[in-house]
VONUKE-318015 format. One line per 10 residues: number of its first residue (from 0); for each residue x negated, y negated, z of C-alpha. Coordinates in steps of 0.05 Angstrom, whole numbers. Layout:
N
NUM> X,Y,Z  ...
//
This chain:
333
0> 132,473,187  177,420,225  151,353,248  195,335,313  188,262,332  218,228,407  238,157,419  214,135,494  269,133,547  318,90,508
10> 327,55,582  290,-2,561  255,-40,624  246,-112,612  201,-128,663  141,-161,641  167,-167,574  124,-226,538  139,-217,454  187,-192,409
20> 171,-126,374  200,-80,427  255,-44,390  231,-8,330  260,38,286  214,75,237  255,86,168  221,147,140  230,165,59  214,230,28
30> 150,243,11  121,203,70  52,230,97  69,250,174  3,215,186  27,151,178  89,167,226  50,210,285  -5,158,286  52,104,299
40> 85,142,345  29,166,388  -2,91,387  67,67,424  76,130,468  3,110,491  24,35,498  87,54,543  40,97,587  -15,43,591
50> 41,-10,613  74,32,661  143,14,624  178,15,557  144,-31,520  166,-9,454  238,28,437  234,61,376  282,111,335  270,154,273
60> 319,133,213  328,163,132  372,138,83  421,186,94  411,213,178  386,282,143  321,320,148  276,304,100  207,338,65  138,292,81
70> 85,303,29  47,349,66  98,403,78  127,381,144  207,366,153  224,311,189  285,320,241  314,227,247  363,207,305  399,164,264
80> 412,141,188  393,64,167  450,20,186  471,47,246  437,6,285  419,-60,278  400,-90,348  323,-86,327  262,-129,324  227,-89,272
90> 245,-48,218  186,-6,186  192,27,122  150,89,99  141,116,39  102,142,-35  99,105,-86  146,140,-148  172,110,-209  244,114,-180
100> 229,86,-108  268,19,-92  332,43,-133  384,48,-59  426,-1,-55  441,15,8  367,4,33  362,-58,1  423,-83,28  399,-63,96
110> 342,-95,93  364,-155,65  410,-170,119  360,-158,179  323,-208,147  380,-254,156  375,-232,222  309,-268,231  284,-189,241  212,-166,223
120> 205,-123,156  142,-87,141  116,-32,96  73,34,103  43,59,39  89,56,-34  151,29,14  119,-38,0  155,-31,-66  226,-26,-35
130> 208,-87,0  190,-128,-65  240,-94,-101  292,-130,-55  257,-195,-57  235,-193,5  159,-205,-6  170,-266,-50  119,-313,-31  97,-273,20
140> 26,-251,26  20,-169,38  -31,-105,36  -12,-53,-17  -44,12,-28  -109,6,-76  -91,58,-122  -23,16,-138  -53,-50,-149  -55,-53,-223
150> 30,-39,-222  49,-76,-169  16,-141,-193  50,-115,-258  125,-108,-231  115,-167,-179  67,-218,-203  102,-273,-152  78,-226,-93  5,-242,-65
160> -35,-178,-62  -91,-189,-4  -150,-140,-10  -139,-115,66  -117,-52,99  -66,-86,131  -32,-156,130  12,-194,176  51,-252,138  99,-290,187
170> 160,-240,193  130,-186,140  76,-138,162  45,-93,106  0,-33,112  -37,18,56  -17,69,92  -58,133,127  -106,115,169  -101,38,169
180> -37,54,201  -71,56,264  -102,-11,257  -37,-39,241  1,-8,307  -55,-34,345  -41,-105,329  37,-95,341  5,-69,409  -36,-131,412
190> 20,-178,389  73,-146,443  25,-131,505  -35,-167,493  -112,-145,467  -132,-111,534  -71,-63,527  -92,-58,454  -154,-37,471  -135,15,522
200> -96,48,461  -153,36,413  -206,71,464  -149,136,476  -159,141,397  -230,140,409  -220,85,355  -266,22,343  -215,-37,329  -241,-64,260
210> -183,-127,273  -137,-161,200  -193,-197,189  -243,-135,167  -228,-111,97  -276,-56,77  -299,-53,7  -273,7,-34  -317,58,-33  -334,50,-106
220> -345,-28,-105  -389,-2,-57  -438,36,-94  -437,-10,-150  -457,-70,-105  -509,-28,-83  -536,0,-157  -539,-74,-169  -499,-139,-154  -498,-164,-223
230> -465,-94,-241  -412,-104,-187  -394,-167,-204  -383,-154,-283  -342,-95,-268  -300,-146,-212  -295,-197,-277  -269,-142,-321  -220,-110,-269  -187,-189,-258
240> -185,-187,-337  -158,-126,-371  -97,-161,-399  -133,-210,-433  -206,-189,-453  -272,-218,-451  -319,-210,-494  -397,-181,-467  -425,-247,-477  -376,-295,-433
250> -385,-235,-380  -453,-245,-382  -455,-317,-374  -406,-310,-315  -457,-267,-273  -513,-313,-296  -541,-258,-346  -556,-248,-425  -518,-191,-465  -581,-163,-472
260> -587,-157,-393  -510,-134,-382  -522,-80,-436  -587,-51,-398  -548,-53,-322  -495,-13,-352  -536,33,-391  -586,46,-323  -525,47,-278  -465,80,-316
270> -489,107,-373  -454,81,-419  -436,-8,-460  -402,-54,-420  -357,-47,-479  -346,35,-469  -337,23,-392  -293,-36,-394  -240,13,-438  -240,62,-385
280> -223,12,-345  -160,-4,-392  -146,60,-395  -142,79,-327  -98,17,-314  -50,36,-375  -48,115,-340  -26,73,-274  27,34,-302  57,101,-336
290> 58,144,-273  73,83,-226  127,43,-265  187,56,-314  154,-3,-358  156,16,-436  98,53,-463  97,-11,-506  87,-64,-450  46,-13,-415
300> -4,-16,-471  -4,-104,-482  -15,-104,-407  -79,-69,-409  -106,-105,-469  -76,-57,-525  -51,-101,-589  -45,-37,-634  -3,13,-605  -29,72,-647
310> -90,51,-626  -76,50,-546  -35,118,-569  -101,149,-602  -157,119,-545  -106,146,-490  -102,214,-514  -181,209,-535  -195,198,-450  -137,235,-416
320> -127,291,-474  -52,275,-475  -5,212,-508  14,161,-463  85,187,-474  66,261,-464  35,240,-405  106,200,-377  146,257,-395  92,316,-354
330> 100,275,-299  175,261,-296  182,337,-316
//
């Protein structure tokens, strides 16, 4: 299948022209859910028809000006390759998160000197890693996708994670990608034409706007908040602490609880010790790390709380049925 994408009439009015986010160009990178890109572009197709003029300018980019494979079997046909055109206002990267995204040069070096530029960066998805990769979310404030959380504070401790869908930080805007995307566009709607515009949009979506300040709870903080608050917050105390562990008694004291008491929540709830469930937890981290970054199986292993690697090598392949280094090489295979 082939995913075709327009600009709007690259006329550009500038009648009643009030912010700065009207020329766009969308850099796409393989593996790229089209998702993310249609809901962007129909969200500014809709804005230009609600306006009655070209609000928003935007162009499709790659790396290279080639065709390129989205995750979910599409191609995607650009109309021009990064660098070729650098009289923009925003510059929004999309992409997956891989162990060997944020290695071109030429990327970096683009982006790098739109910011210069004084030019708005953001991120869709695993692109916020070609973004931090270049420095440019150092000391910045940004959303990243859940599921990367545990690497990315890994790779880029001096980057502030925020626990939002999306996340607007002075000249960088960051999204998790998929459906969030559509909150995010709205704002740039909101920012460039004003909330009753936004709104239009958001009502052709048959959309409620949730606005940057809601941030849902993951779905599985969810049901542990509602099995029992205590329960919820341990498992938040050991998720903020798998480098360095805790032992069952200063977790208890922390929610206000005995051992005893912890012990019988997870038991009811989960089924199995705080002590059992707080490995997983490890575990899953350390399986993160391997598919996520090129760290060392080593480092991998003392950043999720591991001091004996034939240990971490023995629990690992206890949980997952492979080594950690089986697992690396499967998934580079």
């Amino acid at each position: 299948m082939q995913f075709k994408v327009y600009s709007s009439d690259h006329k550009v009015s500038r009648k009643n022209l009030k912010r700065d986010l009207q020329r766009i160009v969308l850099v796409v990178l393989p593996g790229t859910a089209s998702l993310d890109v249609s809901l962007m572009i129909q969200a500014l197709k809709t804005a230009n028809a609600v306006t009655g003029y070209a609000a928003f300018h935007w162009r499709i980019a790659t790396l290279d000006g080639k065709s390129i494979d989205l995750e979910d079997g599409f191609i995607l046909h650009p109309q021009m390759k990064i660098a070729e055109d650098e009289a923009l206002d925003l510059a929004l990267i999309y992409g997956e998160w891989g162990i060997n995204t944020g290695r071109s040069v030429p990327l970096s070096n683009w982006l790098k000197r739109l910011d210069r530029q004084g030019v708005y960066l953001g991120a869709i998805g695993g692109a916020c890693y070609e973004l931090a990769n270049a420095s440019l979310l150092n000391g910045f404030e940004c959303a990243v996708p859940w599921s990367y959380h545990d690497s990315f504070r890994e790779l880029f401790p001096e980057v502030h994670i925020k626990e939002a869908l999306f996340y607007w930080d002075r000249k960088r805007v960051t999204c998790t990608g998929r459906a969030a995307c559509l909150d995010m566009v709205l704002r740039v709607i909101d920012h460039q034409c004003g909330a009753e515009v936004a709104g239009q949009v958001a009502e052709a979506f048959n959309y409620e706007v949730r606005g940057a300040a809601a941030v849902p709870l993951r779905q599985r903080n969810l049901t542990l908040q509602k099995m029992s608050g205590k329960l919820a917050e341990a498992v938040r105390i050991m998720e903020e602490n798998l480098e360095i562990l805790m032992s069952a008694e200063e977790i208890a004291e922390e929610i206000g609880s005995s051992k005893r008491q912890l012990e019988r929540l997870f038991s009811r709830h989960l089924d199995c010790s705080p002590k059992r469930y707080y490995k997983r937890l490890r575990l899953k981290k350390a399986r993160a790390l391997l598919r996520q970054t090129a760290l060392p199986v080593s480092e991998v292993a003392v950043a999720c709380g591991f001091t004996s690697f034939s240990y971490f090598s023995r629990a690992y392949r206890g949980f997952f049925g492979s080594t950690p280094k089986e697992d690396r090489i499967s998934r580079l295979g």
